[in-house]
C-alpha positions as CSV (number, residue, x, y, z in Angstrom):
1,X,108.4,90.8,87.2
2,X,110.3,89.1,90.1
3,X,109.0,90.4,93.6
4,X,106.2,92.9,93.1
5,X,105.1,94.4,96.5
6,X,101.3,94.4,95.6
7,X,100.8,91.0,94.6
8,X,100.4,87.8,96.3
9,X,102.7,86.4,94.2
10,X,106.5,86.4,94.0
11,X,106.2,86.0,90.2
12,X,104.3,88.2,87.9
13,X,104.7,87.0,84.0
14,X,103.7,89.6,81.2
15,X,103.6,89.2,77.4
16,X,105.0,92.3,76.2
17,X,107.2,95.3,77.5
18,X,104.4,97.2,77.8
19,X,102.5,94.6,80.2
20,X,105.8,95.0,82.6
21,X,105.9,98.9,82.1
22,X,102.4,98.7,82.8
23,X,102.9,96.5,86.4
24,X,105.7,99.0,87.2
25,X,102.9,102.2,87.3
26,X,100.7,99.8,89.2
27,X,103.5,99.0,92.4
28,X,103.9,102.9,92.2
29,X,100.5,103.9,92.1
30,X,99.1,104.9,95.4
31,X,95.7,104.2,94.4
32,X,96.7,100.7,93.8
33,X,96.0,98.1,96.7
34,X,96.7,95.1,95.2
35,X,97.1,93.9,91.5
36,X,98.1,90.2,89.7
37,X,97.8,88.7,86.3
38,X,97.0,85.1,87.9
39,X,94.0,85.6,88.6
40,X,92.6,82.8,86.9
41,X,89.6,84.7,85.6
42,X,87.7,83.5,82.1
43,X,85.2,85.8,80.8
44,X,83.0,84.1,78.3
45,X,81.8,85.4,75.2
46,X,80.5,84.2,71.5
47,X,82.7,84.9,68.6
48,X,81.2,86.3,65.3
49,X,80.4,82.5,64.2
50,X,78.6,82.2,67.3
51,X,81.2,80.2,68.9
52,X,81.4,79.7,72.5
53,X,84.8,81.2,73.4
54,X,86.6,82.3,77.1
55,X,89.1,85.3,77.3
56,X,92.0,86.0,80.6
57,X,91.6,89.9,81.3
58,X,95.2,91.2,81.3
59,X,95.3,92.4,85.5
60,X,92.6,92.2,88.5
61,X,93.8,95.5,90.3
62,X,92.0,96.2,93.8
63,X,92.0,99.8,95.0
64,X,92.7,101.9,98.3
65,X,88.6,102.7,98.5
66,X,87.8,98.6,97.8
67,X,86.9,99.1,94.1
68,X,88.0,96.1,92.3
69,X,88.7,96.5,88.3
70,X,89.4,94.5,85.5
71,X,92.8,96.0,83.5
72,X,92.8,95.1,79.8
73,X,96.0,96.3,77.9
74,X,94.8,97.0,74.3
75,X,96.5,98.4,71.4
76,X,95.1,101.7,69.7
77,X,95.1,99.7,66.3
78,X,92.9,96.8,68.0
79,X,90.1,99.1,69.3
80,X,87.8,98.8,66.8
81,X,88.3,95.2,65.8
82,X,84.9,93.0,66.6
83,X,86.4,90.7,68.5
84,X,87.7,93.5,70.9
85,X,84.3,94.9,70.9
86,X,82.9,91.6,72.1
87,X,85.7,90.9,74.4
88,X,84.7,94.2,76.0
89,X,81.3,94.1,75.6
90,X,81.6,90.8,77.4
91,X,83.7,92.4,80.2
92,X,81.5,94.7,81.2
93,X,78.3,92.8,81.5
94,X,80.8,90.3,83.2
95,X,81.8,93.3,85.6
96,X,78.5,95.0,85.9
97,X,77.3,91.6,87.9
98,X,79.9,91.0,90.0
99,X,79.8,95.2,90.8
100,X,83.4,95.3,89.6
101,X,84.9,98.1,87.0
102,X,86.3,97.8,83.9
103,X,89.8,99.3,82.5
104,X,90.6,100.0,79.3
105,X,94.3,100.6,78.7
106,X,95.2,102.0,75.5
107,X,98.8,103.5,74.3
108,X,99.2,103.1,70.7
């Protein structure tokens, strides 16, 4: 997405259609402050090996009342897969420290 109005950058890159349909509802969202997908973040979690392994969360979004959330685009048919589950699992305690919210974004 070439110049988005809520984010700090002039660029936004997304991985599917539904990541830029997705970055559309955030510019026309009133609720939405400020939003990016380079964000940098790396939330680390073990995989069902026990393997040390990091994740990117799909968008940091901030708010109009300051609450700062985690947006993770996942598909209906991926909701119950374990490695979701420990993504999110992951994301939350991740959140829950850093008194951040977590977003679960489901269409299919």
């Amino acid at each position: 997405m070439e110049n988005p109005q809520k984010s700090a950058y002039s660029l936004e890159y997304y991985d599917s259609s539904w990541e830029l349909e997705y970055m559309k509802e955030l510019e026309k969202n009133d609720d939405i402050v400020k939003w990016t997908k380079n964000h940098g973040i790396r939330i680390p979690y073990f995989d069902e090996d026990g393997k040390y392994r990091t994740y990117a969360p799909d968008f940091l979004v901030q708010r109009t009342d300051g609450t700062v959330e985690l947006h993770e685009m996942k598909g209906g048919h991926l909701l119950q897969n374990p490695i979701t589950k420990r993504k999110m699992d992951a994301a939350r305690e991740w959140c829950k420290t850093r008194k951040m919210n977590l977003r679960l974004v489901s269409k299919f």
